[in-house]
C-alpha positions in Angstrom: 2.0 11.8 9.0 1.8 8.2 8.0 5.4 6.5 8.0 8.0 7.0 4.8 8.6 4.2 2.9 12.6 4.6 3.5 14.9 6.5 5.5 16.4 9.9 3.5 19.4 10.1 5.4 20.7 13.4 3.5 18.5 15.8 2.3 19.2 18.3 -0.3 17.4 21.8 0.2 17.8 25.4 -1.4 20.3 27.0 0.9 22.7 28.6 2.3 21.5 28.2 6.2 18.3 30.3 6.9 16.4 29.5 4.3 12.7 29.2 4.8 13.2 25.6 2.7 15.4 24.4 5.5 13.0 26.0 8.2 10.3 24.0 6.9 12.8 20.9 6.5 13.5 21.0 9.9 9.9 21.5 10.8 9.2 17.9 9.5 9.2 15.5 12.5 10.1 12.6 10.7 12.8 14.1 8.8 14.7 15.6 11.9 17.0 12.7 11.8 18.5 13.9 8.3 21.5 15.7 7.3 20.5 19.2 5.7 22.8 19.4 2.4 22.3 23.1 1.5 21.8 23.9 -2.5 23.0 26.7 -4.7 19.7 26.5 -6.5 16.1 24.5 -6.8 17.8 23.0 -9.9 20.9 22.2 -8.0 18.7 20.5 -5.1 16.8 18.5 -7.6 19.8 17.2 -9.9 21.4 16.0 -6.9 18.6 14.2 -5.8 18.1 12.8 -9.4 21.6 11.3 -10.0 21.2 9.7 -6.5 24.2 12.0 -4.9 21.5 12.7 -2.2 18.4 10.5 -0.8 16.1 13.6 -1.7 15.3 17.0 -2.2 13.0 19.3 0.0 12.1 22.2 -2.3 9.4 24.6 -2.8 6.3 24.2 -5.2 3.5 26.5 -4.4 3.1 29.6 -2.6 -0.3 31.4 -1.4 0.4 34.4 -3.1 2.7 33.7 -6.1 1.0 30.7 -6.8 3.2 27.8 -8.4 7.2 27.8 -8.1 8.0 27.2 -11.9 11.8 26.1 -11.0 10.4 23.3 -8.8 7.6 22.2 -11.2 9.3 22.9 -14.7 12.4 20.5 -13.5 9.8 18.0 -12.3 7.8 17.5 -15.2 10.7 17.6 -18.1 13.9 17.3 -16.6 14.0 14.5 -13.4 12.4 11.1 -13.0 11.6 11.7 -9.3 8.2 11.1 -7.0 6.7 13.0 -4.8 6.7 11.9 -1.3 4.9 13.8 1.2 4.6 17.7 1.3 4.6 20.4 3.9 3.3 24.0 4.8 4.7 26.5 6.7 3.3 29.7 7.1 6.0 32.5 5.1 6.8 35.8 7.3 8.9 38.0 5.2 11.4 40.8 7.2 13.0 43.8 5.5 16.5 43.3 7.1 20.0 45.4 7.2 22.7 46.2 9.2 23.0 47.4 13.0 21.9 50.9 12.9 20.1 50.9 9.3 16.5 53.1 9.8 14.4 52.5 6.9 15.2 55.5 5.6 18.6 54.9 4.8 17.6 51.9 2.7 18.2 52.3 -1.3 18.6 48.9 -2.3 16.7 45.7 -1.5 18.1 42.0 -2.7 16.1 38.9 -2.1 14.8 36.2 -4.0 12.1 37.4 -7.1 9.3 35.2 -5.5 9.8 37.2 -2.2 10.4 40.8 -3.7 6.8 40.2 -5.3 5.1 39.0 -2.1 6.3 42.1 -1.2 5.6 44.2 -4.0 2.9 46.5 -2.2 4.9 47.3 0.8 8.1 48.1 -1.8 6.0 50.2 -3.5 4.4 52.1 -0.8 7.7 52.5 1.5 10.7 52.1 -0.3 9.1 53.1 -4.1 11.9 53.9 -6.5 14.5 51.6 -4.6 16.8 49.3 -6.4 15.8 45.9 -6.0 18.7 43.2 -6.7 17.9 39.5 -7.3 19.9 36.0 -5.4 19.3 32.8 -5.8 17.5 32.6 -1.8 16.1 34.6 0.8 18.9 33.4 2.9 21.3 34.5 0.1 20.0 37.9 0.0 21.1 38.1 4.3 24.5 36.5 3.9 25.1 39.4 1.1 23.9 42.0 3.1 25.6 40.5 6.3 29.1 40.2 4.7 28.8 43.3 2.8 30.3 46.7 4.1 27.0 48.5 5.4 25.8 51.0 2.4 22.2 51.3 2.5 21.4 47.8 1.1 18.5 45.9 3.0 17.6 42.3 2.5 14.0 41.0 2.5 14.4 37.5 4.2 12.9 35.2 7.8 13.8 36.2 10.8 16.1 33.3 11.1 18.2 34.6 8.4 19.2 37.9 9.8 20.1 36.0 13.3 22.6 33.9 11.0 23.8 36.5 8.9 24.1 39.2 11.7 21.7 41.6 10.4 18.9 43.7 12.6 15.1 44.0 11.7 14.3 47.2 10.5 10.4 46.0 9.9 8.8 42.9 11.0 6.1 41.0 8.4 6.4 43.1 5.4 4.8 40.8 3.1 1.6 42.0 1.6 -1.1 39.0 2.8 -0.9 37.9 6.1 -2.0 34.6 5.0 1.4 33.8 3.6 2.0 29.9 2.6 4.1 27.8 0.7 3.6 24.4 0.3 6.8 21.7 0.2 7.9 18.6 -1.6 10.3 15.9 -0.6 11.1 14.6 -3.5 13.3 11.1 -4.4 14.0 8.1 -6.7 12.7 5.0 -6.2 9.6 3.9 -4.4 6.6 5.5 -3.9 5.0 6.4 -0.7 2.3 3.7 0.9 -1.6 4.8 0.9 -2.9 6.7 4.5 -6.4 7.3 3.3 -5.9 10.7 3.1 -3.5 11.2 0.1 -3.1 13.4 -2.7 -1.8 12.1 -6.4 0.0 14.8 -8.8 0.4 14.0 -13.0 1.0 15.6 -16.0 -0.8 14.9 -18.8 0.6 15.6 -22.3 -1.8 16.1 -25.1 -2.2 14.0 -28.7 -2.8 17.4 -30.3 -3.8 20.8 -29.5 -7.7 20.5 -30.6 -11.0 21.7 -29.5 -12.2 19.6 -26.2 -8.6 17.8 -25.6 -9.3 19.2 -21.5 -12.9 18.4 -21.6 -11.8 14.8 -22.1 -9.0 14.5 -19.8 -11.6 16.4 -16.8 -14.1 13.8 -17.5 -12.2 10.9 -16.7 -12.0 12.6 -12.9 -15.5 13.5 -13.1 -17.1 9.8 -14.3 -15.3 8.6 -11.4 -16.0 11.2 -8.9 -12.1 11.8 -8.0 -11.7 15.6 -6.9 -9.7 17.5 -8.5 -7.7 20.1 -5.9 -5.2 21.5 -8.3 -5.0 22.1 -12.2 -2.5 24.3 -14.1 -1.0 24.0 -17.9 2.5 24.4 -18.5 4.0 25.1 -22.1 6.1 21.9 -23.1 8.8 23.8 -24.3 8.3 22.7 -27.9 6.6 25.5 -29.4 4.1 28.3 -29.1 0.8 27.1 -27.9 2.0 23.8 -27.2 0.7 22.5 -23.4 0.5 20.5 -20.7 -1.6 20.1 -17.6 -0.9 19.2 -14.1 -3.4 18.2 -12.1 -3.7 17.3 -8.2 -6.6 15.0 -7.3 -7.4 13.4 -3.6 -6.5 9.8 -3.8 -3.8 7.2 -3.9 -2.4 5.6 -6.5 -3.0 2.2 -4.9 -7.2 3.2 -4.7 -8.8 1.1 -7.4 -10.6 4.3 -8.6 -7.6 6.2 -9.3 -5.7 3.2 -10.7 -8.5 2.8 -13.5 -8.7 6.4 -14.0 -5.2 6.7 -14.7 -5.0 4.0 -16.8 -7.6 5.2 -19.3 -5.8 8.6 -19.6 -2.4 7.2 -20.7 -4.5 5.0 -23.0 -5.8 7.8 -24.6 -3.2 10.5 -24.0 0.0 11.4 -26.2 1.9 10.5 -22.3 0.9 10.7 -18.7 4.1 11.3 -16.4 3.3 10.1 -12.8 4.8 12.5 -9.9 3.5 10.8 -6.4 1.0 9.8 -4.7 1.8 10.9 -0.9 0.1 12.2 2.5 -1.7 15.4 2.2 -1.1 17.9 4.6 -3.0 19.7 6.6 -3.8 20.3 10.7 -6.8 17.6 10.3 -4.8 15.1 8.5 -3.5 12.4 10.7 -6.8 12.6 13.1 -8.4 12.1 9.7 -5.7 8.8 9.0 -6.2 7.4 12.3 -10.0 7.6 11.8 -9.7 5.7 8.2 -7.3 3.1 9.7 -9.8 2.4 12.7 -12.3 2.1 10.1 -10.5 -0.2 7.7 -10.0 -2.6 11.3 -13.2 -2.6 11.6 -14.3 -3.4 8.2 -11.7 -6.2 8.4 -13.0 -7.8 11.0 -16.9 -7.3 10.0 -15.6 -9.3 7.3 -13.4 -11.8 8.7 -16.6 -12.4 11.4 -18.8 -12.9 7.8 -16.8 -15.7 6.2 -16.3 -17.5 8.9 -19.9 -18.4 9.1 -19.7 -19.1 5.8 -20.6 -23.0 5.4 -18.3 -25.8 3.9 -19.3 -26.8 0.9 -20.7 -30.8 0.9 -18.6 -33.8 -0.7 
């Protein structure tokens, strides 16, 4: 992963401890340095990070199976003024957890986050169907409640990690529904914007004049005229009324590319707004092979260039 911009020396994430948000924090090799500061909420994470009482904020944003984390996105797009600087996948195993002893017959109540209870939703129905399932604010949450509780039949569906933390047993092991489990991560913070890597991904919102027939046709064929791909698009209700909507949209490219600059540009020339959220690596196993390759080339190119202009001639007095 290309090199941040700045040094985040404290982190906000959504805690407590043995969340898979600080899991997949911790995964991040050039964030390993940085102090964890563990979050009530996605909100809480994200305000902190916003009125600069941390550096940033490492939250959640998409999962495989849920698709898009409205807390994380909603408080991005209307309610913080922060960018995007690199994100992060980690494969999601989900646990049903509970106190020494528990069998999975004695369970009768399950607590966990919403997003996890529903990545779980086949397995609850199948083995524990009719069971009460109780909302917290975390996966880790769910453990420590469990964990400090007085054992009574309550289970907690949470990582592996968590039960270790919290003192709990495993009474099943990967009980999520898709083994293909993923959620994708943002580091989030103020200020600057993360360099170009050649292999970067730009997310925007773009806010409509008026709700009328073609107003996406427009906004897709600025991409398309330009031949930027798009790898995300989603609307989101602005909040100010029925039928009122925006869209985010992901596209490969940096900000600092010529083609994207130009392409965003014409959209907030045309567009009621267009809020910016980063340009930043993108992730994935083929990534910084794929950096190193562009950066060899862009050498290269430099000095095929540098070769041509010096043989250039001096012009005559």
């Amino acid at each position: 992963m290309a090199t941040p911009v700045q040094t985040w020396k404290r982190i906000a994430f959504l805690g407590p401890e043995g969340t898979f948000s600080q899991e997949a924090l911790l995964s991040v090799s050039i964030l390993a340095n940085a102090e964890p500061i563990a979050m009530s909420t996605i909100a809480d994470a994200l305000d902190a990070a916003n009125e600069c009482e941390v550096d940033a904020a490492f939250v959640p944003i998409e999962n495989s199976i849920e698709g898009t984390v409205s807390a994380t996105l909603d408080h991005l797009v209307f309610d913080a003024e922060l960018f995007i600087q690199l994100e992060h996948v980690l494969d999601i195993h989900l646990d049903l957890l509970a106190p020494d002893g528990t069998d999975l017959a004695d369970i009768r109540r399950v607590v966990s986050i919403p997003v996890a209870l529903a990545q779980c939703r086949r397995f609850l129905h199948e083995r524990l169907n009719g069971v009460e399932l109780v909302h917290a604010t975390s996966t880790a949450e769910a453990a420590r409640m469990v964990g400090e509780a007085e054992p009574d039949g309550t289970g907690a569906i949470a990582p592996a990690i968590a039960g270790r933390l919290y003192g709990l047993e495993t009474v099943m092991e990967q009980v999520e529904d898709h083994p293909g489990n993923q959620t994708r991560f943002v580091l989030v913070a103020r200020g600057m914007l993360s360099p170009p890597t050649g292999h970067d991904r730009t997310s925007l919102v773009c806010f409509q004049q008026a709700d009328r027939p073609g107003n996406l046709h427009q906004i897709l064929g600025q991409f398309a005229a330009r031949n930027l791909n798009l790898t995300k698009i989603e609307s989101r209700p602005t909040k100010l009324g029925l039928g009122d909507y925006c869209f985010v949209i992901e596209l490969e490219g940096h900000l600092s590319d010529e083609v994207v600059g130009d392409c965003l540009k014409q959209l907030h020339s045309e567009l009621a707004s267009v809020k910016f959220l980063g340009s930043y690596p993108a992730f994935g196993e083929r990534g910084p092979k794929r950096r190193e390759q562009i950066a060899a080339a862009r050498a290269e190119a430099d000095a095929w260039l540098r070769n041509l202009r010096s043989r250039v001639r001096p012009e005559e007095d």
